[in-house]
Structures are given as structure tokens and as C-alpha cells.
N, C-alpha and C positions, 0 to 999 in steps of 0.2 A: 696486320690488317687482312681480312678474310671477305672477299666482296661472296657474297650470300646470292646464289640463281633460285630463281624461281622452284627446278625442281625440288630442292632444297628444302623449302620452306614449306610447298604442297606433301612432300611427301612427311613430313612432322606432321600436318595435321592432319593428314586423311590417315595413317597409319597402312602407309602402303609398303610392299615388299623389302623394298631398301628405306632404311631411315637411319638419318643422320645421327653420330654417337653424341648423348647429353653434354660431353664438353664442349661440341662445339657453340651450343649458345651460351657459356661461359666466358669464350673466347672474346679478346677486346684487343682492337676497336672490329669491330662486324658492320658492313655497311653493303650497299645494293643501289639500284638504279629508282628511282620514282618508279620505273615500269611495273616492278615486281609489286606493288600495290595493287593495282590494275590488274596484271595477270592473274594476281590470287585471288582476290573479291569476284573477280570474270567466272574462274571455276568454281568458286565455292557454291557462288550464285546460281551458276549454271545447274546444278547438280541439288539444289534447293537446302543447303546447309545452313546458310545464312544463323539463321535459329539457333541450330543446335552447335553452330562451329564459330561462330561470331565473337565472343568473347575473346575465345582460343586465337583468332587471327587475331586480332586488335591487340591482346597482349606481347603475340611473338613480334608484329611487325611494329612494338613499341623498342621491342628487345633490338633494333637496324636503325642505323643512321642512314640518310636517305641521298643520294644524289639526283641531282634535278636533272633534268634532259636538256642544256642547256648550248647554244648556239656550238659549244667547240664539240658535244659530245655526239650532237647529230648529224654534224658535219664531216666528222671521224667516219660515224656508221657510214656515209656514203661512199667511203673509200673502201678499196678492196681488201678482205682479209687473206691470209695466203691460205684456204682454205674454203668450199661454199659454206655461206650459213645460212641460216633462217634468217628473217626482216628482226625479230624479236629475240634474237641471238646478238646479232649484230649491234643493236642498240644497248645489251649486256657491255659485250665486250671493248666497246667504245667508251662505254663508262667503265671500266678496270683499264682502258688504255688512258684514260684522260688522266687518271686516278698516277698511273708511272709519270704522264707529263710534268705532274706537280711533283713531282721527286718521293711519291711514296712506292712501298712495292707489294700490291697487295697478291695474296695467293687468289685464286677460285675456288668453291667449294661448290659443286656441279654435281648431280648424275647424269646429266647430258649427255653422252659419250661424242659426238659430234661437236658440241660444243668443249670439252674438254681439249677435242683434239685442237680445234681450232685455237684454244687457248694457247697450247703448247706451241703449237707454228711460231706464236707471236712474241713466246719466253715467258710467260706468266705459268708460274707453279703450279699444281693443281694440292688444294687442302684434302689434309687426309679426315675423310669423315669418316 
């Protein structure tokens, strides 16, 4: 299992500097938080792609099983990671931590770097993309 970050998914469709190698959305099972919905329609929108990138999201973020943000996963974020992060890191990696409470073990697959580390602190793998 490969929980799928935001930068991840942005940088597949903007076709920025780093981008992920095509196996990884072959990869199964691939899942991510609700948030990462939001974050990406956020900048697509922002940046006025809607139009021309619309599809191309809609189809990758059909490619993700989704986790909701759900009372134990926002309750996690508020606790401390051994690490600072972001508000919207936090809420990431609370959902990959919820993700070990249910006995699964899933990798990260991040260009974060910050985030990456943060992962590490807490024993979650980082996926090689």
C-alpha cells in the first residue's frame, strides 16, 4: 500500500521537474487522504487549468482510494509529530498513521522533503518513485 502526497499527484500533472516513475500508478492498492482532492483542484484552479487539466485530474484522482478525515484521523493530526510540519502535512500523515493503526503498513510516496523526514521519525517507509 502506497499512500500517494499531494506533491505526487501535482507534479504528474503539471509536468514539473520531478515526476513520479509510470509504475507507480500501476502500483495497488494506492490511496491518500480526502485532502489531497482539495489541494489539487485548489492549485489547478488557482493557476486557471481547470479546462485544459480537468480531465487529466479526474482520471488520476479515480486511479486513489480515498481516506476520509475522520474523527480519529483529525485527532492524531493534533498530536505532536516528532518532527515540525505543516497544518496540511499533518493531516497527510495522520492519515498513513491511522492507515498502521488498522494493521496495514503503508509506504509514503512524497517529494516533500520535510515531509518525508517527518515520515521517517515516525517509521513509515518512504516509496521509491
Amino acid at each position: 500500500m502506497i499512500h500517494v502526497d499531494t506533491s505526487v499527484v501535482l507534479a504528474q500533472l503539471l509536468a514539473e521537474d520531478q515526476a513520479p516513475e509510470a509504475s507507480l500508478w500501476q502500483a495497488a492498492p494506492l490511496v491518500t487522504s480526502r485532502l489531497l482532492e482539495y489541494e489539487v483542484w485548489t492549485r489547478i484552479n488557482a493557476r486557471g487549468l481547470s479546462a485544459s487539466h480537468g480531465d487529466d485530474v479526474r482520471a488520476l484522482l479515480a486511479r486513489l482510494a480515498f481516506l476520509e478525515l475522520m474523527p480519529p484521523v483529525l485527532a492524531r493530526a493534533l498530536e505532536p509529530f516528532p518532527s515540525p510540519v505543516r497544518t496540511l502535512d499533518a493531516l497527510h500523515l495522520a492519515s498513513v498513521d491511522f492507515l498502521r493503526t488498522m494493521g496495514q503498513r503503508p509506504e509514503l510516496a512524497t517529494f516533500d522533503r520535510r515531509m518525508a523526514e517527518a515520515a521517517m521519525a515516525l517509521g513509515v517507509p518512504i516509496a521509491s518513485i
